[in-house]
C-alpha positions, 0 to 999 in steps of 0.5 A: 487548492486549485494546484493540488485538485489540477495535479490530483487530476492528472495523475488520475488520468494515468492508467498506472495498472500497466509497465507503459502508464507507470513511465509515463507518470514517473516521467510526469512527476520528474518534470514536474518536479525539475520544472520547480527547480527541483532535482529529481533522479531515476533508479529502476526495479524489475524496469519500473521507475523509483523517483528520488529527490531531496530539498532544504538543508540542516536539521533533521531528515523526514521521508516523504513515501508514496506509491504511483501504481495503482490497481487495474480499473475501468476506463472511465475510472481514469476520467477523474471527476468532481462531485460535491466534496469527492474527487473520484476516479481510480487511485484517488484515494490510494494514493493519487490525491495524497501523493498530489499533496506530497508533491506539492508540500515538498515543492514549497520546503525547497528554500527551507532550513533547518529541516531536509525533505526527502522525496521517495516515489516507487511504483511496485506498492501493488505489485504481485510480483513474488519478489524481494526486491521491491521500489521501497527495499531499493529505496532503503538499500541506496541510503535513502532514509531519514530520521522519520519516513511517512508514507501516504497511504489512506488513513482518514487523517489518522496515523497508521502506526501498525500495519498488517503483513501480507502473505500471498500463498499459491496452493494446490488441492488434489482429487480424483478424475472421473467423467462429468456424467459421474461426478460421484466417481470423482473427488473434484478438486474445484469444489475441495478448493472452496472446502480447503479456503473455509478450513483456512478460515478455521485455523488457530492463527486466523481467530487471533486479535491484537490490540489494534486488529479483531483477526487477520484478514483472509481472501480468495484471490484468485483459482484455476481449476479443470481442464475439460466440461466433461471431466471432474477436476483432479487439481485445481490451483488457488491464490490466498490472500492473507494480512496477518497481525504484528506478533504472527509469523508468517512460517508458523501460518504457512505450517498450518496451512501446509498440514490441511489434507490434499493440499500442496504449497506451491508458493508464497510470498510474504511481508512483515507486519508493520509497528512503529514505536508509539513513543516517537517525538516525530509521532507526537509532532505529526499528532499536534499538526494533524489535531487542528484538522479534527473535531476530537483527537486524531487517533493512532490506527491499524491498517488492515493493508500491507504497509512499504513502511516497513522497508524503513522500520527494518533499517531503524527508520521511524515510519508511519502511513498517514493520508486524507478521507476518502472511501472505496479503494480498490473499487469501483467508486473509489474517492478521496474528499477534497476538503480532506485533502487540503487539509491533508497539505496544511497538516503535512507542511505544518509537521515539516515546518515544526521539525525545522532547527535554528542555526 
């Protein structure tokens, strides 16, 4: 336990928001890694580090997936701290402290047989970057893939087998220019943004529910709007946001939002919904590790996140997202629980062990 919380600890204390921390961790985690006797390889997507390795021999092929990037924190979110059961600082609970466990549960499968570990770490999970390409796609694309992929997104010690897809769509919401003493000459663009993301809020796709999710998800992420205090604003640009549900097609939603009045896609960016087959024995044997660990019954859950799951489900790959309890990600108090996480270790290894064929 007191390896997992040291490892925990320090991959906290990379501000792996930013190009420079990310390849200071990836370099971390490889030494770490060849410090085990544990071959480790870089590849690199848009200059951020993807770390492979692979260890045991014979049986079945699982992959153990995590992301190393976090999103942008406070300085002292980087300190991480204990208090009681919570370890708490910036990624702690997505997805540092699952991905200290990862690390060390592969490290101790490296003399087993009957069962092959891989190891993929990327570090683009969080990224904006309206790209293709992504660590998890390369991932895949080089043959990295198994027979079940798992990846440690925070869970609570559930199983993810369901994702939302993410759309990110950039809009632009035109008015009418007239000075600032006489707004009610003009048609300001900022205040129609607002009108036009509430309307967005209305559309058919967002009052729709699937069996694992009450609606999609929606945001305001970000908007840019005027150019002078005196003047109205005749444009403004917005961000949205959107985790849509698995059977929703991101074009047919693109397509109503595109038909709102004044509005212009600029842009987007999407990523399918993730769904895995419920029927998987891999899902069966990583249920009855996992069951130990919970007063009643692990359950079988949605995400409301994205999931890079689907970059192993596109190529056939079985692939869940299943992590230990915490709160807050993406806050400002974000934690993971410690006693959590050392179960989290036990079920992983557990699972691996399960999986593992005599000769």
């Amino acid at each position: 336990m007191d390896e997992l919380v040291a490892l925990a600890r320090r991959l906290i204390s990379y501000d792996t928001s930013r190009p420079d921390p990310i390849h200071e961790a990836a370099g971390f985690i490889k030494g770490w890694l060849e410090a085990r006797g544990i071959e480790a390889r870089q590849d690199w997507v848009r200059d951020l580090p993807v770390t492979f390795a692979e260890v045991g021999k014979g049986g079945p092929c699982v992959v153990l997936h995590g992301h190393v990037d976090v999103v942008p924190g406070y300085p002292e979110q980087y300190e991480a701290r204990v208090e009681g059961d919570r370890l708490i600082g910036r990624g702690a609970y997505d997805m540092k402290g699952a991905l200290a466990a990862i690390l060390v549960v592969f490290a101790g499968m490296r003399d087993t047989d009957g069962v092959r570990v891989r190891l993929g770490i990327v570090a683009d999970e969080e990224s904006e970057e309206w790209d293709e390409k992504r660590g998890s796609d390369h991932l895949v694309d080089a043959g990295f893939v198994g027979d079940f992929a798992l990846t440690g997104e925070p869970t609570d010690l559930h199983i993810g087998v369901e994702a939302k897809g993410v759309l990110a769509v950039r809009l632009e919401v035109s008015g009418r220019a007239a000075h600032g003493a006489t707004p009610w000459e003009g048609d300001n663009a900022v205040l129609k943004a607002i009108d036009v993301f509430r309307s967005i809020e209305s559309l058919p796709f967002a009052r729709q529910s699937s069996e694992l999710f009450d609606r999609p998800s929606i945001n305001l992420g970000r908007i840019w709007g005027g150019d002078a205090l005196n003047k109205v604003p005749d444009r403004c640009v917005i961000d949205v946001d959107i985790r849509y549900l698995p059977g929703q097609d991101s074009a047919m939603i693109c397509k109503q939002i595109a038909e709102l009045p004044d509005v212009e896609l600029l842009g987007h960016f999407a990523r399918p919904p993730a769904s895995v087959d419920r029927d998987s024995s891999y899902l069966a044997a990583l249920h009855a590790a996992v069951a130990p660990h919970h007063t009643d019954a692990p359950m079988s859950v949605g995400r409301d996140g994205s999931s890079d799951a689907v970059s192993f489900l596109r190529a056939g790959v079985p692939a869940v997202e299943f992590g230990p309890l915490g709160a807050g990600h993406h806050g400002p108090d974000e934690w993971v629980s410690l006693s959590s996480l050392d179960s989290y270790r036990q079920a992983l290894e557990t699972f691996l062990r399960s999986l593992a064929t005599e000769d």
